[in-house]
C-alpha positions as CSV (number, residue, x, y, z in Angstrom):
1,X,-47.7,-25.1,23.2
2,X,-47.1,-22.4,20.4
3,X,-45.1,-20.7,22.6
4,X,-43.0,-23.3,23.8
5,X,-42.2,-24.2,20.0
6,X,-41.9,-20.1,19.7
7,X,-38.8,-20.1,22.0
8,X,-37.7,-23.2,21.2
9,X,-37.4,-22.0,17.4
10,X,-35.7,-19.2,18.8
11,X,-33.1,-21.0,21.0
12,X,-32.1,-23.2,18.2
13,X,-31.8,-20.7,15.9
14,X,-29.2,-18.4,18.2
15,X,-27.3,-21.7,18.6
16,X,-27.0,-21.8,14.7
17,X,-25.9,-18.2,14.4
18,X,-23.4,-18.7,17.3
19,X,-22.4,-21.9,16.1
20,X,-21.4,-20.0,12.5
21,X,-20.0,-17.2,14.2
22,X,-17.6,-19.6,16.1
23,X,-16.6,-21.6,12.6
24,X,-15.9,-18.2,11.1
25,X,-14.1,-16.9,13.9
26,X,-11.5,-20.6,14.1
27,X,-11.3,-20.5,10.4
28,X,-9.5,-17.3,9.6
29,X,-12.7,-14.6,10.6
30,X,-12.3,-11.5,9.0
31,X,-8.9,-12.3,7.4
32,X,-10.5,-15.6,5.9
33,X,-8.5,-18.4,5.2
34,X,-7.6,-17.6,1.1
35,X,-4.8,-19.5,-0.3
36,X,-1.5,-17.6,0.3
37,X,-1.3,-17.9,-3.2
38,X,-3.9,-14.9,-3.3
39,X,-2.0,-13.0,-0.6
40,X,-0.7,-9.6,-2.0
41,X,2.7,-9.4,-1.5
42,X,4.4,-8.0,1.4
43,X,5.4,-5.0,-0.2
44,X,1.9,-4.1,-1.2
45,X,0.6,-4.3,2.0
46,X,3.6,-2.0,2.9
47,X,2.2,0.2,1.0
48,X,-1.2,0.3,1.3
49,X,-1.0,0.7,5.6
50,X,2.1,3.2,5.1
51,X,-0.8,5.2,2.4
52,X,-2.8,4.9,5.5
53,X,-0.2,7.2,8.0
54,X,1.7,4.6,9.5
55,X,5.1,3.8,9.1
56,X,5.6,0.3,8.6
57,X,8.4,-1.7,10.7
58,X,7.7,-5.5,10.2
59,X,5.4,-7.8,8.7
60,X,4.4,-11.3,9.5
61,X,2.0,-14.1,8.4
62,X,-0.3,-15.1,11.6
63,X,-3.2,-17.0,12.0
64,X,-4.4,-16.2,8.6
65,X,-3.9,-12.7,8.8
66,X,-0.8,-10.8,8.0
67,X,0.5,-9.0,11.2
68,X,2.0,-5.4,10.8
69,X,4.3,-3.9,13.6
70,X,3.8,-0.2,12.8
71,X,4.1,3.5,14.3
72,X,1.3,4.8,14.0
73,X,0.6,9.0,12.9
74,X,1.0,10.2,16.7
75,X,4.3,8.4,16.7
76,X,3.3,5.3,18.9
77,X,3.9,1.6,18.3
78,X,1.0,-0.5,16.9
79,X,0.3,-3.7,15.8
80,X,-2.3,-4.5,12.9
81,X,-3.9,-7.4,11.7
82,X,-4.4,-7.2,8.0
83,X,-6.4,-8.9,5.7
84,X,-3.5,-10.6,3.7
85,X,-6.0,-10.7,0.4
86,X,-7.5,-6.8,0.3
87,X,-5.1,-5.1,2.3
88,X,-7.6,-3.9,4.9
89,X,-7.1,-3.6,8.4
90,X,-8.9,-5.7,10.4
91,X,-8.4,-4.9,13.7
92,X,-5.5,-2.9,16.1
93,X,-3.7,-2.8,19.1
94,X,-2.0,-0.1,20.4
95,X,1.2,-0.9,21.7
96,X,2.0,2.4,23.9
C-alpha cells in the first residue's frame, strides 16, 4: 500500500510540474508576458544584441518576445528571440 501511495505521490506531482511548465511555456516562457509598457525600447535592444557581435537588421514584437533578424559575427543570418524587458537573448536560430 505505501508504495502504491509512493508512486502515486510521484505521478501527481510530475503532472504538477508539467502542468506549470506548460502555463509558463503558453504564457510568454522565458520572455514572460510584462506589459509592453516595461519593454525597452527598440533602440536599446539594438544596442544591447549589436554590443553582443551582431549586426542588427529588423526587430519585431512576437509572441511576447521581441524578434531580432540579425547577422550574426561569422557573417550569417540569424534570428533571435529577445526578452523585450532585460534585453537577453532567449533563444536562436540560425538562418544559413
Amino acid at each position: 500500500m505505501r508504495k502504491f501511495l509512493a508512486i502515486t505521490a510521484t505521478v501527481l506531482t510530475f503532472a504538477a510540474v508539467g502542468q506549470a511548465y506548460a502555463s509558463e511555456r503558453s504564457e510568454g516562457g522565458a520572455c514572460g508576458n510584462e506589459p509592453t509598457a516595461q519593454w525597452m525600447t527598440k533602440d536599446a535592444i539594438k544596442a544591447k544584441i549589436a554590443a553582443q557581435g551582431y549586426d542588427v537588421r529588423r526587430l519585431k514584437a512576437e509572441g511576447g518576445c521581441m524578434e531580432v533578424y540579425a547577422i550574426d559575427k561569422k557573417g550569417a543570418r540569424a534570428q533571435l528571440q529577445v526578452n523585450p524587458v532585460s534585453g537577453a537573448i532567449v533563444s536562436t536560430e540560425d538562418n544559413d
